[in-house]
C-alpha positions as CSV (number, residue, x, y, z in Angstrom):
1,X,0.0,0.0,0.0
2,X,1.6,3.2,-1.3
3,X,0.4,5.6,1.2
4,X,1.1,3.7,3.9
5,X,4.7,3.4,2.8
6,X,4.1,7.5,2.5
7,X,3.3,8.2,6.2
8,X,5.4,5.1,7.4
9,X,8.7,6.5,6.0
10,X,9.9,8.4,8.3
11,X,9.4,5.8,11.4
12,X,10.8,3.4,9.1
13,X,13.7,4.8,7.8
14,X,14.7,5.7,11.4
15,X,14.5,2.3,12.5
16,X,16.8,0.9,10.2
17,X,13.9,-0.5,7.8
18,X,14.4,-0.1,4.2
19,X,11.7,-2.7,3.5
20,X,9.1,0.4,1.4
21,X,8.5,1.5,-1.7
22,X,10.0,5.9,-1.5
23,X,14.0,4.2,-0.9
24,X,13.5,1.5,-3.1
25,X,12.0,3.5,-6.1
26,X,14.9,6.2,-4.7
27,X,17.1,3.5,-5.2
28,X,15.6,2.5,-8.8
29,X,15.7,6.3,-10.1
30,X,18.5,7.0,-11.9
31,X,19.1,10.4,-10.1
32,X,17.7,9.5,-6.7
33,X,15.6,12.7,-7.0
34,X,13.0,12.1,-4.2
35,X,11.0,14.9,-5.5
36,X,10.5,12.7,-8.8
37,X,9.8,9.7,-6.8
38,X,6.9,11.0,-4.9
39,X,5.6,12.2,-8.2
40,X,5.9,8.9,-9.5
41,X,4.0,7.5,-6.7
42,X,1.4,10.4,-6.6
43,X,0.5,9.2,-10.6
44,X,0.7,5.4,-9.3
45,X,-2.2,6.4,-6.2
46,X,-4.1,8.8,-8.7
47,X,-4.2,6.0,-11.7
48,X,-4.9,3.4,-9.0
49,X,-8.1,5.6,-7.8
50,X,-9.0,5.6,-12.0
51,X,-9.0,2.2,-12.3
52,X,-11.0,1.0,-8.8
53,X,-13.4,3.7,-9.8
54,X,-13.9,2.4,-13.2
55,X,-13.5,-1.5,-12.4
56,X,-16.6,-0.5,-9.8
57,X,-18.6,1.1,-12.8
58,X,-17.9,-2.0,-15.2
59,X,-18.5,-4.5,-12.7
60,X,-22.1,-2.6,-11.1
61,X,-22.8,-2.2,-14.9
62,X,-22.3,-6.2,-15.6
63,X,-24.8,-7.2,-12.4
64,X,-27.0,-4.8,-13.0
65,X,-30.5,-6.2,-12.9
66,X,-28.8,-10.0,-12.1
67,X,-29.9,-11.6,-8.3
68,X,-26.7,-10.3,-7.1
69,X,-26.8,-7.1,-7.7
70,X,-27.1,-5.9,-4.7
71,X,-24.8,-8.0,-2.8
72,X,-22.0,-6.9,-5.5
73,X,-22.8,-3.4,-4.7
74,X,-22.6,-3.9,-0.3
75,X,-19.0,-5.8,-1.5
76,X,-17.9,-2.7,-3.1
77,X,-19.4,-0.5,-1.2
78,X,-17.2,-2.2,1.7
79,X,-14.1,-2.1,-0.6
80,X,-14.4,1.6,-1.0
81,X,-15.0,2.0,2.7
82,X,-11.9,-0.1,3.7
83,X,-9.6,2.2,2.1
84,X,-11.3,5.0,2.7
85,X,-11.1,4.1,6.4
86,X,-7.6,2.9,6.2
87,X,-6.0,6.3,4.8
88,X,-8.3,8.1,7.5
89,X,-6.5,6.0,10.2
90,X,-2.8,6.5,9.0
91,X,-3.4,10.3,8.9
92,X,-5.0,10.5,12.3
93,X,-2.9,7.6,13.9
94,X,-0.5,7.9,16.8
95,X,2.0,5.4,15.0
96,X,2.6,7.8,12.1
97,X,2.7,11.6,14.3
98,X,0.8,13.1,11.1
99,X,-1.8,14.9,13.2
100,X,0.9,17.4,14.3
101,X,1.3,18.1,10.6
102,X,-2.2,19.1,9.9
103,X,-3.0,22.3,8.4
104,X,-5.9,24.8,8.5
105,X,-7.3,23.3,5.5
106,X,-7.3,20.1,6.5
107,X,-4.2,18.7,4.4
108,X,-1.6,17.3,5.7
109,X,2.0,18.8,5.1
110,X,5.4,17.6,6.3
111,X,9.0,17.2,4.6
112,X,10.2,13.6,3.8
């Protein structure tokens, strides 16, 4: 999971860990521009977003009308909720420190 990597970095990195995806993409880019790298991984989360939110179209769109219709559409419902719920947690977790990060607006700023 990308963005846990994201908010986990830090702690990580600190303990020694190299075992997530910024220092091994770092380590993959030819100029170990970290800058790059989080762009890299921003357009990996935004294109993953795309395609859940297109695979969730297509597949409510193919049981449409069928007997499990609904029961496809309380699965993905769940999906959506799971990761919704999941990036909620990392940013308001202890384990991470990101609520001291938090700005006015609600985002969350800190330097890698």
């Amino acid at each position: 999971m990308l963005i846990n990597d994201i908010h986990s970095m830090i702690k990580e990195l600190s303990s020694g860990s190299v075992l997530n995806a910024v220092p091994i993409l770092c380590s993959a880019d030819p100029n170990r521009n970290l800058e790059s790298v989080m762009g890299k991984i921003e357009g990996m989360l935004q294109s993953s977003v795309f395609n859940f939110d297109q695979a969730v179209i297509q597949i409510e769109a193919s049981t449409a009308g069928t007997e499990f219709a609904d029961q496809v559409k309380r699965y993905l419902d769940t999906c959506q909720t799971t990761v919704t719920g999941l990036l909620a947690w990392s940013l308001s977790t202890k384990r991470y420190g990101l609520v001291r990060h938090k700005q006015s607006d609600g985002s969350i700023k800190y330097t890698l």
